[in-house]
C-alpha positions in Angstrom: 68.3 178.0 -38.5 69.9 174.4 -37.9 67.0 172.9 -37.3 64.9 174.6 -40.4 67.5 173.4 -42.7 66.8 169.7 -41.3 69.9 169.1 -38.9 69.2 166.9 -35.6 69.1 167.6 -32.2 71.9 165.3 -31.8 73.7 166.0 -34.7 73.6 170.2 -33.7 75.1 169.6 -29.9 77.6 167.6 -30.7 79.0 169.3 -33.1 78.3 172.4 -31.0 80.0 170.6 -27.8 83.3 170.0 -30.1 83.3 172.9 -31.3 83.6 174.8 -27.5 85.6 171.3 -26.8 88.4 172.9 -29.0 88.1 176.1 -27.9 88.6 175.5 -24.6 91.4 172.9 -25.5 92.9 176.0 -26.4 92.8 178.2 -23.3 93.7 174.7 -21.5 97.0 174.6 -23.4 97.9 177.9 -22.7 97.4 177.7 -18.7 99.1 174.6 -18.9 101.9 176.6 -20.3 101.6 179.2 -17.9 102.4 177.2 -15.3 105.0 175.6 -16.5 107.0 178.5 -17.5 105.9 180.0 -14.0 107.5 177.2 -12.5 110.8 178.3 -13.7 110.6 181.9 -12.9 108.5 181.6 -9.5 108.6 177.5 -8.3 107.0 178.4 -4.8 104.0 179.8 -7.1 103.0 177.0 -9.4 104.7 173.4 -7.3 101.5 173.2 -6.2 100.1 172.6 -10.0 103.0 171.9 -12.2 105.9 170.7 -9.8 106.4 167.3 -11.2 104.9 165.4 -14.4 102.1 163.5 -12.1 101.1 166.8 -10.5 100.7 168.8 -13.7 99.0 166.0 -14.7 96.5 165.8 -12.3 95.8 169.6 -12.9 95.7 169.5 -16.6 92.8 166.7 -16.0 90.5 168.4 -13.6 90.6 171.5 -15.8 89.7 169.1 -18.6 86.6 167.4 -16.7 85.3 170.6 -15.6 85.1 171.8 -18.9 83.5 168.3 -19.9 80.6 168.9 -17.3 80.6 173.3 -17.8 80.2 173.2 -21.3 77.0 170.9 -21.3 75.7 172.6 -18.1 75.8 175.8 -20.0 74.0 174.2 -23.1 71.1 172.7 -20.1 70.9 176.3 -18.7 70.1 178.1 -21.9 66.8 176.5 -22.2 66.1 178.7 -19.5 67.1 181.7 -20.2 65.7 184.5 -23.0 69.0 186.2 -23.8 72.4 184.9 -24.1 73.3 188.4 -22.3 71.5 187.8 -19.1 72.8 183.8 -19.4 76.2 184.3 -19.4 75.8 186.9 -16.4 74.0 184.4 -14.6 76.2 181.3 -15.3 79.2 183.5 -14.4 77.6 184.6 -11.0 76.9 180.9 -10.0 79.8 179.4 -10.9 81.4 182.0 -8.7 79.4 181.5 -6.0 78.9 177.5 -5.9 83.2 177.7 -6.7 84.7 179.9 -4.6 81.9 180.8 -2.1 81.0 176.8 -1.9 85.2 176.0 -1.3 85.3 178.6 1.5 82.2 177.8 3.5 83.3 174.1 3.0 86.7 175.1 4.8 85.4 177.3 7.4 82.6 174.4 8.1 85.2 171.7 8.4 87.4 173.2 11.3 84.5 174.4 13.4 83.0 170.9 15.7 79.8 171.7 15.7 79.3 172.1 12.0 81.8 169.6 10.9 79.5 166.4 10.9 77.2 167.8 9.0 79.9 169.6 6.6 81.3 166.4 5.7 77.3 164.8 5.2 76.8 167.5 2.6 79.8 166.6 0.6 77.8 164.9 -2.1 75.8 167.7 -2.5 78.5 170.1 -2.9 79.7 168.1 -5.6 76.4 168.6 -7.7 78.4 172.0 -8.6 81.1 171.2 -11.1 82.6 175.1 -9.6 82.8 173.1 -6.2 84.8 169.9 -8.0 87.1 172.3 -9.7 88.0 174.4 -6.3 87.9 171.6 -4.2 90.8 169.4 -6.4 92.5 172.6 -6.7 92.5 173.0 -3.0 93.4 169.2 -2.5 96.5 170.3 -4.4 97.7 173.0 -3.0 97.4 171.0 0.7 99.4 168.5 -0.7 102.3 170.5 -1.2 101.9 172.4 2.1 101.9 168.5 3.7 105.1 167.8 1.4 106.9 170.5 2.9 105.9 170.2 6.2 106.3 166.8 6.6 109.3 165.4 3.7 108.4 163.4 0.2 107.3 160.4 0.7 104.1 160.7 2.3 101.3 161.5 0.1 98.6 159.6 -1.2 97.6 158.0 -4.1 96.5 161.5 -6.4 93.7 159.4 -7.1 92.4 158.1 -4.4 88.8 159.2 -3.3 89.8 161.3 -0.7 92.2 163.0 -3.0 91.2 164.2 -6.4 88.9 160.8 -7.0 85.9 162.0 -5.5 85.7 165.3 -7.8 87.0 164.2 -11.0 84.4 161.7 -11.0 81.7 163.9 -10.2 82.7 166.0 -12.9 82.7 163.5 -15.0 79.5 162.0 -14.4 78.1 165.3 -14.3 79.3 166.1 -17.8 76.9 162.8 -19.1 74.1 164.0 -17.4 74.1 167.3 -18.5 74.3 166.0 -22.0 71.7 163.9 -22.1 69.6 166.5 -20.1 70.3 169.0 -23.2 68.9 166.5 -25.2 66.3 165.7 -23.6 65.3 169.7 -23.0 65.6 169.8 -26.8 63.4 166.8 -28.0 61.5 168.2 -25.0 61.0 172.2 -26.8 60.6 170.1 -30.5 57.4 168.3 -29.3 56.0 169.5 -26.2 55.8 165.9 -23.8 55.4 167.5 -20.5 53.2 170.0 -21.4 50.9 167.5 -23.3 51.2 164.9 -20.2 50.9 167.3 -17.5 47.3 168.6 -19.6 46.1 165.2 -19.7 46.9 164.5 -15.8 44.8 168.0 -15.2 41.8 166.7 -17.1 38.7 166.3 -15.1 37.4 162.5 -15.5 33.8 162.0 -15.8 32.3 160.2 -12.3 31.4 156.4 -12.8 27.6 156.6 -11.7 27.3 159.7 -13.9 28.4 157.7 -16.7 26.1 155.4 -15.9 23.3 158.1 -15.8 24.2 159.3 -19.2 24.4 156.1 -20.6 20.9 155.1 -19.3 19.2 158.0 -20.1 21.5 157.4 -23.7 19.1 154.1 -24.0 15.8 155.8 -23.2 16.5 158.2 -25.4 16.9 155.3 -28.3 13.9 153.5 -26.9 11.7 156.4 -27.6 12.6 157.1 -31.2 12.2 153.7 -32.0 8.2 153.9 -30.6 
């Protein structure tokens, strides 16, 4: 109906996009406050996400990338789909599976030698899951406050650093861009057909040269005659 009363492609997401940004702004706020209430009443529970400013921090902004790459991931993903029903159910089931399925294999691959090499050359592609990202700085958390207790303050690493929460947060947030401009391009893509029209033009059978020839002689003889 947006589009019949003359509104953009562009103009539609991204008001659509700020419109789930707030929403899920929302839900953001309120685990943030969660946590920080449940560090008072259980601090073993929630040190691992809210013990100090920079930690809660760091929490607050991977929850805030993956919803920057989700929400547009959703938006790519319904182009595919013929009822928002059987979308959701399907969005829900792989972000389950490429988050907490993904997260565990990725564990269980790491401390086993024969798999660990190639565990650690797949990284990249686990990160193509913005699920993965999510579980996988979570996880980086929660070892870092296993490490501080084990081992005394002191000792951690930059929270940024690329083997810390670097790696995913940027591959959320580059993931986020690409899914938007793929929506984009999906819906300039369903308003005139391109790949469809190139794809039929690449499938279209192209007269051989010598039979081009042929016709064009025969073309002449043709001409010659009616002119006698």
């Amino acid at each position: 109906m947006q589009f019949v009363s003359g509104v953009g492609p562009v103009a539609y997401w991204v008001s659509s996009w700020l419109w789930d940004a707030a929403l899920y702004a929302a839900v953001l706020l309120a685990t943030l406050a969660v946590l920080c209430v449940a560090r008072g009443v259980v601090p073993a529970a929630a040190k691992a996400f809210a013990g100090s400013a920079e930690v809660l921090g760091a929490t607050a902004l991977s929850l805030g990338l993956f919803g920057f790459a989700a929400v547009p991931f959703a938006s790519a993903s319904s182009f595919f789909f013929s009822s928002p029903s059987s979308g959701l159910i399907a969005l829900i089931a792989f972000h389950f599976v490429s988050g907490f399925g993904l997260v565990i294999a990725n564990f269980i691959l790491s401390f086993i030698d024969s798999t660990a090499d190639a565990n650690e050359q797949l990284q990249p592609l686990y990160r193509l899951f913005p699920a993965f990202c999510l579980g996988d700085a979570f996880y980086t958390l929660a070892m870092r406050d296993a490490t501080r207790a084990l081992v005394g303050e002191g000792h951690e690493q930059n929270l940024l650093a690329s083997d810390q929460l670097g790696a995913p947060l940027l591959a959320l947030l580059a993931e986020g861009l690409v899914f938007g401009c793929a929506t984009l391009a999906l819906q300039y893509n369903e308003a005139a057909p391109l790949l469809p029209a190139l794809a039929a033009r690449l499938r279209r059978p192209r007269a051989p040269a010598a039979a081009t020839g042929q016709s064009g002689a025969s073309t002449g003889q043709s001409a010659a005659a009616a002119g006698q």
